[in-house]
C-alpha positions, 0 to 999 in steps of 0.5 A: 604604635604603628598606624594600620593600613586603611581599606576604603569601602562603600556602603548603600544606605537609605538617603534620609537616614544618612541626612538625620546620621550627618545632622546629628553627627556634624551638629557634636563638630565633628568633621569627618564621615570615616572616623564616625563609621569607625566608631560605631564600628568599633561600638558594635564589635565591643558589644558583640564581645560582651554579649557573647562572652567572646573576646578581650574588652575593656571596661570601667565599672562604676560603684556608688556605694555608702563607705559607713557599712562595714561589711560592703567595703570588706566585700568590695575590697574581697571582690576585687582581690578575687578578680586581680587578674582583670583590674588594672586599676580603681580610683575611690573618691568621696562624694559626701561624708557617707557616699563614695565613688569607686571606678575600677578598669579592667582590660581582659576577657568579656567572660572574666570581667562579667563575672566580676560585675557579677560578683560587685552586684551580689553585695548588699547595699550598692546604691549604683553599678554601671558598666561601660564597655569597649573593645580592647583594640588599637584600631 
């Protein structure tokens, strides 16, 4: 992957808040200003692309869900036929004899992928849907 170029840019900010920001952010050890600014960067255009429906994100989508009801499975597994276009993959793995966890990425249009949640949380009997979304960018 070629590397980008870098733009250096300076920013105003009340002193108290970048004292609290840099606590907190060199307490997780992590050295560097730059990079931590990238990343709330980068947090902020991925939320903004799913807010507004706008813009090719990934995401890894969480079900919690209980394997011993026939009809859930048959429509999780529908669900995401319809939604092919967006899954790259899923992984299905057994957190006790009845509960299973399933995690599907997608990669695809904020929009697209919406509506696969949306779908998954239609079905009956998912104990648990989570979301977790970013920005489908190489910077």
């Amino acid at each position: 992957m070629p590397s980008e170029k870098l733009v250096r840019f300076s920013i105003t900010v009340p002193e108290d808040l970048l004292t609290e920001f840099e606590a907190e952010y060199y307490a997780k050890n992590r050295a560097n200003r730059s990079e931590a600014v990238r990343t709330l960067m980068r947090e902020y255009v991925s939320g903004e692309r799913w807010r507004c429906n706008d813009g090719e994100v990934c995401a890894t989508v969480t079900i919690v869900y209980d394997h011993h009801l026939p009809e859930l499975t048959r429509s999780l597994t529908a669900v995401q036929h319809d939604s092919g276009d967006v899954i790259i993959c899923s992984t299905h793995v057994h957190l006790s004899h009845s509960t299973c966890l399933e995690c599907v990425i997608t990669k695809g249009k904020s929009l697209e992928i919406q509506k696969f949640v949306e779908a998954l949380r239609k079905i009956r009997g998912i104990k648990s849907l989570n979301v977790n979304v970013t920005a489908a960018t190489s910077s």
